[in-house]
C-alpha positions as CSV (number, residue, x, y, z in Angstrom):
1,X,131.7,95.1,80.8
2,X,135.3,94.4,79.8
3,X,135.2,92.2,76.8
4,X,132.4,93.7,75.2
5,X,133.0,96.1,72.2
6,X,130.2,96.9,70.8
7,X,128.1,100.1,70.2
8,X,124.2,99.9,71.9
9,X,121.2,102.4,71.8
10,X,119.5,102.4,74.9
11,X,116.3,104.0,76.0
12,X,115.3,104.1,79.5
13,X,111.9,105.8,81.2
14,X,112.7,106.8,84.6
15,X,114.7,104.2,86.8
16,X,113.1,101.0,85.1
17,X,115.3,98.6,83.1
18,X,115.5,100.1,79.5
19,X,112.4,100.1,76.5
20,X,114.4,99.9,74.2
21,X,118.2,98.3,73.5
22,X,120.0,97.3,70.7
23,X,124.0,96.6,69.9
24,X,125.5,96.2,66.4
25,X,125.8,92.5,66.6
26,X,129.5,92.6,66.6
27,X,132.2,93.9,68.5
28,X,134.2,96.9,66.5
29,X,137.5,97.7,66.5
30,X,139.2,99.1,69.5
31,X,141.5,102.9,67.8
32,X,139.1,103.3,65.0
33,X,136.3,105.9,64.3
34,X,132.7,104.6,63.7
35,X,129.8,106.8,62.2
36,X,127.1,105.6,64.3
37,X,123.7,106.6,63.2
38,X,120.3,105.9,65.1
39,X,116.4,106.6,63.3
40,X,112.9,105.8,64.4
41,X,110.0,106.5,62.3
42,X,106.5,105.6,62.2
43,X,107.5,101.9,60.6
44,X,110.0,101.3,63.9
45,X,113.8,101.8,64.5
46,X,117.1,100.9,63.2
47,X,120.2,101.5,63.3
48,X,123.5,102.2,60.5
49,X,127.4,102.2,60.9
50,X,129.6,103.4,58.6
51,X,126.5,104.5,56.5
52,X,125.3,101.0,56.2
53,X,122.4,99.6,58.0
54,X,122.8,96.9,61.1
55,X,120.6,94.4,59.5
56,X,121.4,91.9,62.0
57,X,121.8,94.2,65.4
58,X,121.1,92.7,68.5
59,X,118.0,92.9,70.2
60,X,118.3,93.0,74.2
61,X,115.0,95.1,74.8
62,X,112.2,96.1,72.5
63,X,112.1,95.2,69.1
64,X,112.5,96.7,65.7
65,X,108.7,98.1,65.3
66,X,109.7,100.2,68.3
67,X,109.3,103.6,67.6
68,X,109.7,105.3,70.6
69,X,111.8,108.7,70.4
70,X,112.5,111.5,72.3
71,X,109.1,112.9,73.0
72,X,107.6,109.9,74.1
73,X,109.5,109.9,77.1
74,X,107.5,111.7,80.0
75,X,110.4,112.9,82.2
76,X,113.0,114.4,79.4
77,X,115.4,115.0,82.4
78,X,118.5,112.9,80.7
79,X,119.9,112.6,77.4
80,X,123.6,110.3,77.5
81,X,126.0,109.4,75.2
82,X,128.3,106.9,75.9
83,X,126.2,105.7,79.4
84,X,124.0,103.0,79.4
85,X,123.8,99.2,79.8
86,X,123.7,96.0,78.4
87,X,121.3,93.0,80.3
88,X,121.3,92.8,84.2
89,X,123.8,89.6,83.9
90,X,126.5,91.5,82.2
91,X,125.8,94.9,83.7
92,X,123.3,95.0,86.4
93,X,124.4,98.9,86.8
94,X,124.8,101.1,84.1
95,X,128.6,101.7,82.6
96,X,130.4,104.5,80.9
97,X,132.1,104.4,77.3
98,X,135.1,104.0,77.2
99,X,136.2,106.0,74.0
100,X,135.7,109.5,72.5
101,X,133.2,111.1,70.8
102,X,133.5,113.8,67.9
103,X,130.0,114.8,66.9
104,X,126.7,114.4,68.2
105,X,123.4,115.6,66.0
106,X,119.8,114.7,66.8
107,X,116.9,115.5,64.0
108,X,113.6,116.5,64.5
109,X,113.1,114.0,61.2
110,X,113.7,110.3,60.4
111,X,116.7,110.5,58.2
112,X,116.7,108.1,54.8
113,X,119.1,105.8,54.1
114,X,120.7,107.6,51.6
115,X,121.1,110.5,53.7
116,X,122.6,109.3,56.8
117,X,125.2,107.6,53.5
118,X,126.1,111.1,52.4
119,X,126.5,112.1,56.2
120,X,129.1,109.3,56.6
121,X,130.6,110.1,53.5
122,X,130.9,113.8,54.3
123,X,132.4,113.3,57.7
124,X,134.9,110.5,56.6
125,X,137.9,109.7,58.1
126,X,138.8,111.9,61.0
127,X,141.4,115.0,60.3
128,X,144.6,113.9,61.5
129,X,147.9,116.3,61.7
130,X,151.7,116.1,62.7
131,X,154.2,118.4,63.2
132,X,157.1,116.7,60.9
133,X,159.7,119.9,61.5
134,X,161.5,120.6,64.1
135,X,162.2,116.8,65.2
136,X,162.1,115.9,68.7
137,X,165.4,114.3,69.7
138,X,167.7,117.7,67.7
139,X,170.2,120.5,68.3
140,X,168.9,123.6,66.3
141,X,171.1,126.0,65.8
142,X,169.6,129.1,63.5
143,X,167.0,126.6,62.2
144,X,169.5,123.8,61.5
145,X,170.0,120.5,62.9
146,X,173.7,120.1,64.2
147,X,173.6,116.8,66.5
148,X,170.9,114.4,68.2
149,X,170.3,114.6,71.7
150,X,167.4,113.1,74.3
151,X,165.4,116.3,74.2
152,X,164.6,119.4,71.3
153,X,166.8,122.7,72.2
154,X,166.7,125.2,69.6
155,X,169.1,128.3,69.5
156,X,167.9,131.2,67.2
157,X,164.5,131.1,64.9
158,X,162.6,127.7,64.5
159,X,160.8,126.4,61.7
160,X,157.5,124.3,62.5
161,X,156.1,122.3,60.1
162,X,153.2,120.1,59.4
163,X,154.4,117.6,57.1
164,X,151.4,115.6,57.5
165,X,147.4,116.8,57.2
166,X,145.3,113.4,56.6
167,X,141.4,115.2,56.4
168,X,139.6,112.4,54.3
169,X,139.5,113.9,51.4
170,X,138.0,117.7,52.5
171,X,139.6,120.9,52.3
172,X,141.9,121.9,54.8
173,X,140.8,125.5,55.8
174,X,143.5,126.4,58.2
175,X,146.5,125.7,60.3
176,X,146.9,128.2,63.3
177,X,150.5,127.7,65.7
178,X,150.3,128.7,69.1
179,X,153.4,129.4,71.7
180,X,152.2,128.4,75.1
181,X,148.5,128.5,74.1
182,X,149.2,132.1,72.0
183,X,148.2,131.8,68.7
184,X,151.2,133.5,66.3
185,X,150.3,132.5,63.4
186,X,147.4,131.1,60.8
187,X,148.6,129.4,57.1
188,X,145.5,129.0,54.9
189,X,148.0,127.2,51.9
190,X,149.9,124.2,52.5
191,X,152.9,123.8,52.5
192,X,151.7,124.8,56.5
193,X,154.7,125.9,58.1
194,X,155.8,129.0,60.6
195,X,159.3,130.3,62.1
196,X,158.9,131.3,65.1
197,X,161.8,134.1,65.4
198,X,161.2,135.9,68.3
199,X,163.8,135.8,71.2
200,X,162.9,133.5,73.9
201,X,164.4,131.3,76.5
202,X,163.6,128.2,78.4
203,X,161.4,125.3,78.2
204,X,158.0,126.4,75.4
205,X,155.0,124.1,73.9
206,X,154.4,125.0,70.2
207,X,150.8,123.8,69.2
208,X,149.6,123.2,65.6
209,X,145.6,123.1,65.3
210,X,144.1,122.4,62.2
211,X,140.5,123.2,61.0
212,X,138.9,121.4,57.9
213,X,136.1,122.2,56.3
214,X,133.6,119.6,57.9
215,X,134.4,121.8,61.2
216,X,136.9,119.3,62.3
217,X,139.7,119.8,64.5
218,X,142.6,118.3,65.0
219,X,146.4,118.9,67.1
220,X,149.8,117.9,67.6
221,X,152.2,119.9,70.1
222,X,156.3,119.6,70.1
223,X,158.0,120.9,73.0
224,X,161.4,122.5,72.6
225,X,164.1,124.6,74.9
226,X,165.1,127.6,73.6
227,X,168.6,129.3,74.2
228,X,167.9,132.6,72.7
């Protein structure tokens, strides 16, 4: 449903409309990550983003004392993320998210509040990484800008760099370049730079992937014309 931005938990048994369906109340933020968490216990269900609990989520099926789960569904043919549906006036089929997902963990336990808190606050912000060195848009000439042109052609050795490693706070394990999906090279200590020296020609994608210590990934390519 186009104008519709928030995140739902739906559960459906078999081809009937869904047991179970509730949205965060709001709409969210379109280019921003979201810890979404989901628990049923004995006492019901409910639901936390960002480590805090939707206190005012949005019933369209079932209720809070709900506490059907995984095993209490008699076909367990289907588990989705990101597929499911609102009411049969907005979305009388079911529709796809529109978005990405990093992580997915289901518990054989009803996590606590204050765990599903230190599980946001151990994933935090999602690692993000840039490749500041070379620049797109240069004339490298033995690893030194000369001019500024539309496209990045190197001559001699180039220096990649990643200027820029945002992880949210966790360790940084490891930054590994690739040359047209080879890996070359892996820096464990910023600063996290490589020259690549070897003798090449034509058009080549260098790749930076970084690893932090939550297990995140994260990339950022820079494509470049070598003369020699």
């Amino acid at each position: 449903y186009p104008v519709i931005r928030r995140l739902y938990v739906t559960w459906v048994i078999g081809k009937q409309i869904p047991v179970l369906c509730y949205d965060t109340g709001f709409h969210v933020d379109e280019d921003e990550w979201y810890h979404f968490a989901v628990t049923v216990g004995p006492d019901g269900n409910t639901g936390y983003l960002n480590g805090a609990e939707l206190v005012n989520r949005y019933y369209n099926f079932g209720a809070p004392d709900d506490a059907l789960f995984l095993d209490d569904i008699p076909v367990q043919d289907q588990l989705t993320i990101g597929y499911g549906k609102t009411n049969d006036v907005k979305s009388p089929g079911f529709l796809h998210y529109r978005g990405y997902v990093d992580d997915v963990r289901v518990y054989n336990r009803s996590l606590s509040a204050g765990e599903i808190s230190e599980l946001y606050a151990m994933g935090g912000a999602p690692l993000n990484i840039e490749i500041t060195r070379p620049q797109n848009g240069s004339f490298l000439l033995f690893d030194h800008k000369i001019w500024a042109i539309n496209h990045l052609v190197a001559g001699g050795p180039v220096t990649v760099e990643v200027g820029h490693v945002a992880a949210g706070g966790r360790p940084v394990e490891q930054v590994a370049f690739y040359v047209d999906d080879v890996r070359r090279f892996t820096d464990d200590e910023a600063p996290y730079r490589w020259t690549w020296s070897q003798v090449a020609w034509g058009k080549h994608v260098i790749t930076a992937v970084a690893t932090d210590a939550a297990g995140h990934h994260d990339r950022d390519t820079v494509t470049v014309w070598k003369l020699f």
